[in-house]
N, C-alpha and C positions, 0 to 999 in steps of 0.2 A: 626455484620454479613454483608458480602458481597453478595449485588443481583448484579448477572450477565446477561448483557444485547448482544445485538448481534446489530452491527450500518450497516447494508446493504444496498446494489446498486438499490432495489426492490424499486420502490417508492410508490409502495404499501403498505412496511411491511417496513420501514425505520429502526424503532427503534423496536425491541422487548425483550422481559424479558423472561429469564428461570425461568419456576418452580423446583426445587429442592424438595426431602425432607430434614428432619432435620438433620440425618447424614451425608448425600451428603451436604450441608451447609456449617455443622461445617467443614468437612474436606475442604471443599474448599478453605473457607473464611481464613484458618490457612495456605494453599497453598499458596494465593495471597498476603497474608501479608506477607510473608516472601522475595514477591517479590519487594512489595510494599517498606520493609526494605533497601533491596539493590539497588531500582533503584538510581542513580547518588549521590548512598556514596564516597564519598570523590572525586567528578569530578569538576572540575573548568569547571563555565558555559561562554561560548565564545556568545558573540552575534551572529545570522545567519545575513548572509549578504550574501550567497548564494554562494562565493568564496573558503571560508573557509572549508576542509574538519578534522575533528575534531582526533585528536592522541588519544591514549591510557588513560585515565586517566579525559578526555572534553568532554562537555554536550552543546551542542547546544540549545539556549533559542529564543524565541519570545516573548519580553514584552506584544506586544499587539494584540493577536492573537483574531481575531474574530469566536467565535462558533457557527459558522448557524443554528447548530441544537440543539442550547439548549442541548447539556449535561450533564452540570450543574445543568440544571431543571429535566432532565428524574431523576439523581443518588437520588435527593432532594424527588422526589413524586414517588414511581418506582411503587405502582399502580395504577396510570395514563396509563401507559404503557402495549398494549396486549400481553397476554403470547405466546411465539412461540409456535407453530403449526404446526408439520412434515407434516401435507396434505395440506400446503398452503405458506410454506415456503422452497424457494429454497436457503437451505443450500451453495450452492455454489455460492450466491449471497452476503455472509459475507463479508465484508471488515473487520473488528476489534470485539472485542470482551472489553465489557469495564465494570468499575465499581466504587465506588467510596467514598468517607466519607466525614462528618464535622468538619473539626479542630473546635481546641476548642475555637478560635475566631470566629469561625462561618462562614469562609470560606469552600464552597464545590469544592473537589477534585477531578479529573477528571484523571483515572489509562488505558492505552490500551495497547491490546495487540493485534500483527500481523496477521489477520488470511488469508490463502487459501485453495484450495481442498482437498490439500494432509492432513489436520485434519477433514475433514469428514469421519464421519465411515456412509456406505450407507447400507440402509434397502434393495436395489437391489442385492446385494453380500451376501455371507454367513461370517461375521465375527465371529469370539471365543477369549474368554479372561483367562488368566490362574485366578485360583481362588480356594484355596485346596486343592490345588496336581491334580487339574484334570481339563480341559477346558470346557466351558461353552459358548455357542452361547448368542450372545448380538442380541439383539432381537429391531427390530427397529430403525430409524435414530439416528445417535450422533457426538457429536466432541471429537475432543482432544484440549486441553490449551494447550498453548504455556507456556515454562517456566522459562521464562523474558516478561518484559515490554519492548513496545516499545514507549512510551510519557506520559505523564504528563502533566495535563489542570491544573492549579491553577491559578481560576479565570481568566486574558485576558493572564495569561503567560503559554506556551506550551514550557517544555523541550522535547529532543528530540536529540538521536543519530545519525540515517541515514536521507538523506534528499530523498534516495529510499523507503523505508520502510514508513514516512511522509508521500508523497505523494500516496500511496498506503490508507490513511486514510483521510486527507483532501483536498480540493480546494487549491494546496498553490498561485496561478497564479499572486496574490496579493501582495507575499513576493519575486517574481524574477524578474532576469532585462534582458537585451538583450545581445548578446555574441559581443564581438571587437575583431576586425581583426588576435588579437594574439590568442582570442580564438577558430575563426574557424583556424587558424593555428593547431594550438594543438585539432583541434575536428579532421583533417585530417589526423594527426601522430595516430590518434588510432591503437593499432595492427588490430582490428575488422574490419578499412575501408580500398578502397582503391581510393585513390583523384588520379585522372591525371593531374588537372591543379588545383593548390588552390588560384590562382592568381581570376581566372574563377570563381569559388566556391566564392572568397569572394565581386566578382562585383556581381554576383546571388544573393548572400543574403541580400535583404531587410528586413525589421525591424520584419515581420513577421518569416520570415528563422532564424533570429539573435535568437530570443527567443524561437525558438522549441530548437536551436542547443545548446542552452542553460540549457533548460530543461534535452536534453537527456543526454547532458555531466557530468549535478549533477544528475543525478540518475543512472547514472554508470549503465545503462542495458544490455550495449552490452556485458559488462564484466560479470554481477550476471545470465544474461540468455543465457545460452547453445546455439551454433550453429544451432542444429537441433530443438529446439523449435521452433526457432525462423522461420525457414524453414516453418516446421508446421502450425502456426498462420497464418504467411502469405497468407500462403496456402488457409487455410479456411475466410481467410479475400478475396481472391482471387488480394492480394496485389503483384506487382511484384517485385521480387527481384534478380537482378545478380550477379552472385559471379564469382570471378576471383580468380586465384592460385599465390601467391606471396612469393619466399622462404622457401614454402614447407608447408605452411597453407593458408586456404579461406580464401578470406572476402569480405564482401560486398562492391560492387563497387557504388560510390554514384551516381548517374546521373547528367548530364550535364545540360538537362533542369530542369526549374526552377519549372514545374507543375509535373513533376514526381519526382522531389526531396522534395518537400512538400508534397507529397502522403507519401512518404517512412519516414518522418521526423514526419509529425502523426501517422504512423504504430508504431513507433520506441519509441512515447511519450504516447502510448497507450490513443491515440483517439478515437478507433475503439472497440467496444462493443457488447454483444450479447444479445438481450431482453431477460431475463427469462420466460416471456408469450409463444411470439410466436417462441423465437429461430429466429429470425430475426435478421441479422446483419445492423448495423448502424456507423454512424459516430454523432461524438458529435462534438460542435462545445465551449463545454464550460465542466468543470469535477466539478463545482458549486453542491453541493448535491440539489434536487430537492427535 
């Protein structure tokens, strides 16, 4: 049977366990086994090297991934770990959702899945579920599972498909490098930007600018996150952003200087955070779990 745990941004409530009963259990645990079955059946594993974006059929691996948070010990002891708590636990502070076994050499497995908002079911709203032939009010905070995995810990090796989805669950800061000249080239051809001078753009970027621009171009966000989200965030970041009209769609125009381009390069590598406590906006200077 599978205990399922919740790995959140709260550093209050980092790791916590769901209680279940026994038929919500059984059914579960037969749920994630079968995802368990499918993750990277018959995928040839490609090393990350951070270049490479992986085709149809390839699994992306880390020989030697370091787990900060002990995962591997939570799955191992899971009542060590406090049960979540709808009155003290900001659901929408979930990064992943995980869980895990012993092969039978006695290596422990470590299984995640993606989570964000939009699998919260909130106790603020009226939700109903069909159930019968007739709907029924769910009563109380809840989530939805996602129905794929997104990584695999075995022991220091972490397979793994997107390297957006990744970093939405660990620190990778440790496994990237810096971007060269062809790459801010090709960071300026994005449809999403628009560069006036990339000559300019690439005397500006210092080793610092090199490896945001790096980050944002393997996690493909401009492309996975909507125009107007991104408007929005900003927004509430009170982060500025200008867009110019070019051939009949926006995009954002990068800045010329070099302090308001590393403003927009941390917006864009999601550096910027909101406390669960106080609802206070910050800036981090490291995505390390604490």
């Amino acid at each position: 049977m599978y205990t399922l745990f919740a790995y959140t941004r709260d550093p209050g409530n980092r790791i916590v366990r769901f209680a279940v009963n026994n038929d919500v259990q059984t059914s579960m645990t037969s749920y994630l086994t079968s995802q368990v079955e499918a993750f990277g059946t018959g995928c040839e594993e490609v090393l990350f090297d951070g270049n490479y974006k992986p085709d149809q059929g390839e699994m992306l691996v880390i020989e030697e991934f370091e787990d900060l948070d002990n995962l591997s010990k939570v799955v191992a002891t899971p009542l060590d770990v406090p049960v979540a708590d709808p009155s003290n636990l900001d659901f929408d502070q979930i990064r992943a959702l995980f869980f895990g076994h012993k092969e039978e050499e006695g290596t422990w497995v470590v299984y995640l899945q993606s989570f964000d908002r939009r699998r919260v079911i909130s106790s603020a709203g009226f939700s109903i579920f069909h159930s019968k032939d007739t709907y029924r009010r769910i009563e109380g905070a809840g989530l939805t599972l996602d129905n794929k995995l997104a990584a695999k810990l075995r022991g220091t090796k972490l397979s793994f498909f997107s390297f957006f989805h990744i970093r939405q669950l660990f620190d990778m800061s440790n496994y990237y490098q810096e971007a060269t000249d062809n790459d801010i080239k090709q960071f300026s051809e994005l449809k999403e930007l628009h560069v006036e001078n990339v000559d300019a753009l690439m005397t500006a970027s210092d080793s610092w600018v090199r490896r945001k621009v790096w980050l944002v171009m393997q996690s493909n966000i401009l492309n996975k996150v909507p125009s107007n989200d991104i408007k929005a965030i900003a927004s509430e970041f009170s982060i500025p952003i200008e867009y110019v009209t070019k051939d009949g769609s926006e995009k954002i125009k990068l800045p010329g200087d070099r302090k308001s381009l590393k403003t927009l390069l941390r917006f864009l590598d999601e550096d910027y955070y909101k406390s669960p406590l106080s609802k206070t906006n910050y800036l981090t200077n490291s995505k390390r779990a604490v």
